[in-house]
C-alpha positions in Angstrom: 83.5 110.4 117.4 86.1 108.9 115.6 89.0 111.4 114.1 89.8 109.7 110.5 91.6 109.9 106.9 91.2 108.3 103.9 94.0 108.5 101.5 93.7 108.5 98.5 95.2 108.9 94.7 94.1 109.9 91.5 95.6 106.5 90.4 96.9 103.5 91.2 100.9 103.2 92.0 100.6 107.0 93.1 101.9 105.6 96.4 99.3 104.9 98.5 100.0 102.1 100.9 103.5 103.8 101.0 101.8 107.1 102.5 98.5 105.5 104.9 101.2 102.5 106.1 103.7 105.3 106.9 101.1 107.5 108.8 99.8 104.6 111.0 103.2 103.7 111.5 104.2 107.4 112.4 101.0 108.1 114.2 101.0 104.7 116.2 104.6 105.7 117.1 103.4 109.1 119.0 101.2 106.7 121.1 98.1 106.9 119.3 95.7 103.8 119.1 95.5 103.9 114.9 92.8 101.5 113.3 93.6 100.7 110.2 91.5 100.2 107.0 91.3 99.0 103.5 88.9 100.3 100.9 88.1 96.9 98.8 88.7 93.5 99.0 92.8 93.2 98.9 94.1 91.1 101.7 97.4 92.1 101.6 98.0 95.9 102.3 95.8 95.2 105.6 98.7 92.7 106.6 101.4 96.0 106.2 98.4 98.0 108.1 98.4 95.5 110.9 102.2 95.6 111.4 102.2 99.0 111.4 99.4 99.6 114.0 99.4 96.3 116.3 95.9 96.1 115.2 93.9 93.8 112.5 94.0 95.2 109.3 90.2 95.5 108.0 88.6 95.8 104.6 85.7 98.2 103.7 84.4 96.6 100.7 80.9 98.2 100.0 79.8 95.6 97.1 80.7 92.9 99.0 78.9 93.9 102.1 76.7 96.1 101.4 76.9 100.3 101.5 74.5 100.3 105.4 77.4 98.3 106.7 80.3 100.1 106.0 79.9 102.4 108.9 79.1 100.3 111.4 81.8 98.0 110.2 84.4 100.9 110.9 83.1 101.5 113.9 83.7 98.3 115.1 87.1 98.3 113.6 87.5 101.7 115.0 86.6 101.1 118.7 88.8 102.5 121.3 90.9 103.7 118.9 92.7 108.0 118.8 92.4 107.7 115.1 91.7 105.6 111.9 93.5 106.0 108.5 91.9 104.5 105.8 93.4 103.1 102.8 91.8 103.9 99.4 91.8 101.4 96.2 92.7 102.3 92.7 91.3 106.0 91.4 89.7 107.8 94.3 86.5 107.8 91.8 86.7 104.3 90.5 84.6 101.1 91.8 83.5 98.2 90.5 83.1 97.7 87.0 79.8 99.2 85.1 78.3 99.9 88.8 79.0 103.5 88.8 80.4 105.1 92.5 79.5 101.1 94.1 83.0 100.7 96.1 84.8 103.1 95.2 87.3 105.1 98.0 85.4 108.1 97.2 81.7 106.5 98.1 83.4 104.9 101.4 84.7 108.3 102.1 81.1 109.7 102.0 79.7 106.8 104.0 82.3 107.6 106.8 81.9 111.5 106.2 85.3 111.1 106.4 88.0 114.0 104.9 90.4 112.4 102.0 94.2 113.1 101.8 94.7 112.7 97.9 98.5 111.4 97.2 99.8 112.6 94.0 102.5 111.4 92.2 104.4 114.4 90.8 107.3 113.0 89.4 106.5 114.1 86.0 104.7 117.0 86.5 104.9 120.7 87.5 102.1 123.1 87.2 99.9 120.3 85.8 99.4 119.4 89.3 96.8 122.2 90.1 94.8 121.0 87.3 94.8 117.9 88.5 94.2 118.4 92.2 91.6 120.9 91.1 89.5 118.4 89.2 89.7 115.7 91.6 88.6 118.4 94.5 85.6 119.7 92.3 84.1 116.7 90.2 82.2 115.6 93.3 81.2 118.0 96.2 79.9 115.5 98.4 83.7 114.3 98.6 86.2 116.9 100.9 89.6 116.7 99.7 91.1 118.1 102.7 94.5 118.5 101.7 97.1 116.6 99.5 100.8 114.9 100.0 102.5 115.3 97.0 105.0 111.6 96.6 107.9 111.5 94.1 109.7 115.0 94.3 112.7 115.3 92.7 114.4 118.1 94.1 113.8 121.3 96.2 113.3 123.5 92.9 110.8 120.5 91.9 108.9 121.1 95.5 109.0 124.6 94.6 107.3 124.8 91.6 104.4 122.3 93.0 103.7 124.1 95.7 103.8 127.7 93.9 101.2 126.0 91.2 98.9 124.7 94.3 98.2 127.9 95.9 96.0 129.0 94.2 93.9 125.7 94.1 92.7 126.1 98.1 94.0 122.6 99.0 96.8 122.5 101.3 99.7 120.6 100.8 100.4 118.5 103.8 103.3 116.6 103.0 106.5 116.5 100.4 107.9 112.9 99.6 111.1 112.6 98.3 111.8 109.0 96.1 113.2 106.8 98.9 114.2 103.1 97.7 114.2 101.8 101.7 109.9 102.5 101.8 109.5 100.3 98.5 108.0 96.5 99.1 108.1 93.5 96.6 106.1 93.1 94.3 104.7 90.0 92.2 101.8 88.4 90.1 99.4 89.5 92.3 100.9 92.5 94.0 102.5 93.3 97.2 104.7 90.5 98.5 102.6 90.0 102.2 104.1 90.6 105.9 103.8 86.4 106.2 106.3 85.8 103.8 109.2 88.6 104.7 108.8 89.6 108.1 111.9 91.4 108.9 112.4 93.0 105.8 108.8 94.0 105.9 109.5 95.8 109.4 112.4 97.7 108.1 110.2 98.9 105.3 107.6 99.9 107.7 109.7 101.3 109.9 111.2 103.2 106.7 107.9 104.5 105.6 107.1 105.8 109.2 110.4 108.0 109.4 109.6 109.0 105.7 106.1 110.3 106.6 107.5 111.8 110.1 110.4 114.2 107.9 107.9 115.2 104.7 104.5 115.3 106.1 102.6 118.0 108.6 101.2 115.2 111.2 99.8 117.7 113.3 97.7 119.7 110.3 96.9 115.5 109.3 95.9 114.9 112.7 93.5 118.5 113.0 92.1 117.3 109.5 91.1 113.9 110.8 89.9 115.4 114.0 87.6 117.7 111.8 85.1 115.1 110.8 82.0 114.9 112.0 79.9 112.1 114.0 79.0 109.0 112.5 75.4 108.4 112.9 75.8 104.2 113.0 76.2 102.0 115.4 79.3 99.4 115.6 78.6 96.3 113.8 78.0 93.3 116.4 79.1 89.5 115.0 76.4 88.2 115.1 74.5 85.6 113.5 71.6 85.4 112.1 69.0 82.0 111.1 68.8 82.9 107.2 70.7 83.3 104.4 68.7 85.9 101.8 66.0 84.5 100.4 67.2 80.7 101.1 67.1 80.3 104.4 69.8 77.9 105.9 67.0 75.5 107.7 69.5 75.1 110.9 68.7 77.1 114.3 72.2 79.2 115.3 74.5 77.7 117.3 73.4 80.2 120.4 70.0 79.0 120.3 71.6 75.7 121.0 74.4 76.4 123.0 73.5 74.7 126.1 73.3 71.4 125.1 76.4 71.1 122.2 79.8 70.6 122.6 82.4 73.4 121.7 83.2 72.9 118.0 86.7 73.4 116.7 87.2 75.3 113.8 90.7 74.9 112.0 91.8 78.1 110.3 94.8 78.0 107.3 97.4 80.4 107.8 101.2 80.5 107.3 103.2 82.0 104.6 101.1 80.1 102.0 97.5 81.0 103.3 97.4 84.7 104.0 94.5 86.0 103.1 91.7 86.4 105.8 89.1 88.7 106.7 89.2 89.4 110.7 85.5 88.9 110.7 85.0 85.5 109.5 87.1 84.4 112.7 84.9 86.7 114.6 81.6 85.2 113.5 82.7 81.8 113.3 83.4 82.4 117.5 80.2 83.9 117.7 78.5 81.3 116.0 79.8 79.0 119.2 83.0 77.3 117.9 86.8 77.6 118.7 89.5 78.7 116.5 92.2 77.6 116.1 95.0 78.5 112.9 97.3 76.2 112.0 100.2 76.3 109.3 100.1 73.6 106.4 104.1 74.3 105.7 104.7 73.5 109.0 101.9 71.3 111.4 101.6 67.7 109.9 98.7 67.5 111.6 95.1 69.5 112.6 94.6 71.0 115.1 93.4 68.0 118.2 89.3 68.1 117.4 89.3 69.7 114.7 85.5 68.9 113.6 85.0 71.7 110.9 88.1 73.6 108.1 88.2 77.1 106.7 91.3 77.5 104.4 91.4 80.8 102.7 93.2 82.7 100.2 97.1 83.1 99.6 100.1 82.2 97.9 100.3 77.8 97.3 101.6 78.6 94.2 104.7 79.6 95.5 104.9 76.8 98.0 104.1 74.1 96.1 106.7 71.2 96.7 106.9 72.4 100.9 103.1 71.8 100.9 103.3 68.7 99.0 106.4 67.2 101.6 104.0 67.4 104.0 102.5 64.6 103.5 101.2 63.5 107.2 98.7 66.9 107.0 97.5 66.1 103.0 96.4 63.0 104.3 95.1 64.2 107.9 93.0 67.2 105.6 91.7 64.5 103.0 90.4 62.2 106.0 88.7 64.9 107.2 86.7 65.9 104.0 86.0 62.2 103.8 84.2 62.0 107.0 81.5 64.4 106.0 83.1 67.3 108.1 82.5 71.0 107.1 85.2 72.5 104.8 84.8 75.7 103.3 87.8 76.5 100.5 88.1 79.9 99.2 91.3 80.2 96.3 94.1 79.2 97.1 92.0 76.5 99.5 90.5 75.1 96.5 94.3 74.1 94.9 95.3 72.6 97.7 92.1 70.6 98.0 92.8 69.6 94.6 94.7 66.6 93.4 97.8 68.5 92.3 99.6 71.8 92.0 101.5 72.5 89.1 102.7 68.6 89.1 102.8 68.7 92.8 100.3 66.2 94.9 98.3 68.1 97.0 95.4 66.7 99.7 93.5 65.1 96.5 90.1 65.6 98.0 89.1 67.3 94.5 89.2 65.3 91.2 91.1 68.5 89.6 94.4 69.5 88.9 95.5 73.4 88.7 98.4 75.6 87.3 99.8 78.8 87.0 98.7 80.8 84.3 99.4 83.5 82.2 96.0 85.2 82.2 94.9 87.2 85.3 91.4 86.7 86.2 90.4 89.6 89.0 87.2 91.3 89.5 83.7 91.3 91.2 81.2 88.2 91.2 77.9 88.2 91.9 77.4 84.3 92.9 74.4 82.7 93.7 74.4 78.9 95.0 73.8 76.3 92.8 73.8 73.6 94.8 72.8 73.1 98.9 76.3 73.2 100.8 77.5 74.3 104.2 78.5 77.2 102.8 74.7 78.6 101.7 71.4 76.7 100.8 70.5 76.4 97.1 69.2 79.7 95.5 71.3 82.2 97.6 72.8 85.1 96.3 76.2 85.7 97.8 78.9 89.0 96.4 82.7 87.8 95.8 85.5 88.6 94.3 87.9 86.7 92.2 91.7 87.3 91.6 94.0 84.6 90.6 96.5 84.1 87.9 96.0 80.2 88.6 93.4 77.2 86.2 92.0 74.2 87.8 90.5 71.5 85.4 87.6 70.9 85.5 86.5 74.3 86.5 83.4 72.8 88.2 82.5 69.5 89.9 79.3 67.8 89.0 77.7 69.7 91.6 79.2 73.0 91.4 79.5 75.7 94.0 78.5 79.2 92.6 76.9 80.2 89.1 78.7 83.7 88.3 76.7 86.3 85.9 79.7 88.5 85.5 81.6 89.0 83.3 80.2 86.1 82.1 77.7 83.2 82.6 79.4 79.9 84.2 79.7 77.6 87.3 82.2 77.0 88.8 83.4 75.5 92.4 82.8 72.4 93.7 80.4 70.8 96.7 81.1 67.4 97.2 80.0 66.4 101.2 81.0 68.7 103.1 83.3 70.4 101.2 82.5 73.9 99.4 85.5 74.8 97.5 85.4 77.8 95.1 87.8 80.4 93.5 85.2 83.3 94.7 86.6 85.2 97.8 83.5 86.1 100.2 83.2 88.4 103.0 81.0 86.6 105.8 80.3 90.0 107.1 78.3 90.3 104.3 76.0 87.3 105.0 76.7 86.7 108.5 74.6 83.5 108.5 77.6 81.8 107.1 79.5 81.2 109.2 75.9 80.2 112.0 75.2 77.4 109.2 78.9 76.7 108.7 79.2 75.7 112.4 75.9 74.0 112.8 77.2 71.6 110.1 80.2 70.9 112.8 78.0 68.8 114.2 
């Protein structure tokens, strides 16, 4: 049995990363082993998670990986751990769009059977805050609001009157935040400012939200609350691969079934300031599939990795580094050589504009015939993809869920064999598959469609 949290707000910017960072932080500090958690697909509160628990930050996104494996993905997560605290997204009743409950922090809760901590921004409120606590606690009974931390007080008088007006509503108040400037992190076109790129002032803040939590919240009646919930009935999700993707089928034997006569491949990983966003499992499967990891930094290392026979560059931030990745010039032309050989390279985001042939005037690797920009329009939500074209990403015909969130354009939006055709929000391809590269704007969670990352590595030849 796992003692666990999710926390919760009846909004976004009630505060909180502020409040689950600051309990990890504060909980990890008394010598517990916290695992930390993400409801959703955002990569970069799970960086603040990791710094405040020593542990990899992991999502729980239920559309793109399914509701059955949210459990045992926890579990996993979870293992060996005193205690998990897991992060909610948005609303605690909203998901993703038109799909009723699908994703929301209130479904994951119930799939964990886990009791919520709803943070409440009272700053403009008094009495109101009943109401408000009282619908959230009553609108579904499946969901246990165990007890509430109200963020934003004003004064003492102000923590008076909130707490008089919540008596009667039968959910405890379990912590009183005062405003605190030290606890606040950076924000900028696409949230949070990650760990990557401010680690010491991103330590200070942690640090700051931890002693925050530790003087305004009950941890021992937090603690008791998480300890309250009951067995999970799941097992802990394995990485492992599988010989199919969906209804496609990726044609390839894994890796394991051929592990005794093939070399060790070597799997290059992005990372750095300018590539930040990963899931822990795609590393996880792509070792289980039989290769060897290995990250390297593009604003740094001019070359790959020694071996490299196969490149995963993720999400992140080459927006912002767009002349420092251009300088180096030895690892554009190192990454471009390697797409030309034929090798596997799967591009997700901010992988696909450095692929490309520039950045906002800047030459990047130039293995695309595309150039992006920064834009004014933010394109964020849900995709549900399915493969256009045969890559080494999926076989033609699969159906793979995404996400996309970018405030970035790359022209042409497709290649003439494109990577994904999207139904939402609405019809189009985009991506591109050219070789063995599979370079798309849709983020994907491998753990998902675990055969990924087997037919990924098989391509590694």
């Amino acid at each position: 049995m796992v003692a666990r949290l999710v926390i919760a707000a009846p909004s976004s910017g009630a505060g909180k990363t502020t409040v689950a960072t600051g309990l990890m932080a504060a909980f990890a500090g008394r010598g517990l082993a916290v695992s930390p958690h993400k409801v959703g697909p955002d990569y970069i509160d799970p960086g603040y998670h990791a710094l405040a628990t020593g542990r990899p930050g992991r999502n729980l996104d239920a559309y793109m990986c399914g509701t059955g494996r949210i459990a045992p993905l926890f579990l996993h997560g979870a293992r060996g751990c005193d205690l998990a605290v897991v992060e909610g997204v948005m609303g605690l009743y909203d998901g993703a769009a038109d799909q009723g409950e699908l994703a929301s922090t209130a479904q994951v809760a119930k799939l964990l059977k886990a009791p919520v901590v709803l943070v409440v921004d009272a700053s403009s409120q008094s009495r109101s805050v009943a109401a408000l606590v009282h619908g959230f606690a009553s609108w579904d009974p499946e969901v246990r609001i165990g007890g509430v931390i109200l963020n934003k007080v004003a004064t003492d008088r102000h923590e008076h009157l909130l707490r008089e007006a919540l008596g009667e509503s039968g959910v405890p108040v379990l912590g009183v935040l005062r405003r605190a400037p030290a606890v606040a992190t950076p924000s900028r076109h696409l949230g949070l400012v990650p760990v990557a790129e401010r680690q010491a002032q991103a330590v200070e803040a942690v640090a700051a939200q931890a002693e925050q939590v530790r003087a305004g919240c009950d941890l021992e009646a937090l603690l008791a609350l998480a300890r309250s919930a009951p067995e999970l009935h799941a097992e802990p999700w394995v990485p492992e691969v599988g010989e199919r993707l969906h209804a496609g089928g990726s044609g390839v034997p894994t890796r394991s079934a051929l592990a005794e006569r093939l070399p060790t491949p070597r799997v290059a990983v992005a990372g750095g300031a300018a590539f930040t966003f990963s899931y822990a499992e795609h590393t996880e499967l792509l070792t289980a599939a039989g290769a060897e990891v290995v990250t390297f930094d593009p604003l740094r290392d001019e070359a790959l990795p020694e071996g490299t026979s196969g490149l995963v560059i993720g999400g992140g931030f080459p927006e912002m580094y767009g002349e420092q990745l251009s300088a180096n010039e030895p690892l554009r032309k190192a990454v471009a050589e390697l797409a030309a050989s034929g090798a596997p390279v799967a591009a997700e985001c901010a992988g696909l504009l450095y692929l490309a042939r520039s950045l906002d005037g800047n030459p990047m690797c130039g293995v695309l015939d595309a150039d992006a920009r920064m834009s004014e329009r933010l394109t964020l939500g849900y995709r549900d993809a399915v493969a256009v074209n045969d890559s080494v990403v999926a076989p033609a015909g699969a159906r793979m869920r995404g996400h996309e969130f970018h405030r970035t354009v790359i022209e042409p939006g497709a290649g003439a064999l494109a990577a994904w055709g999207l139904r939402q929000p609405e019809r189009r391809v985009e991506g591109f598959v050219q070789g063995g590269v599979h370079a798309s704007y849709v983020h994907t969670h491998w753990a998902g469609s675990p055969e990924v990352a087997a037919r990924f590595v098989e391509h590694c030849g």
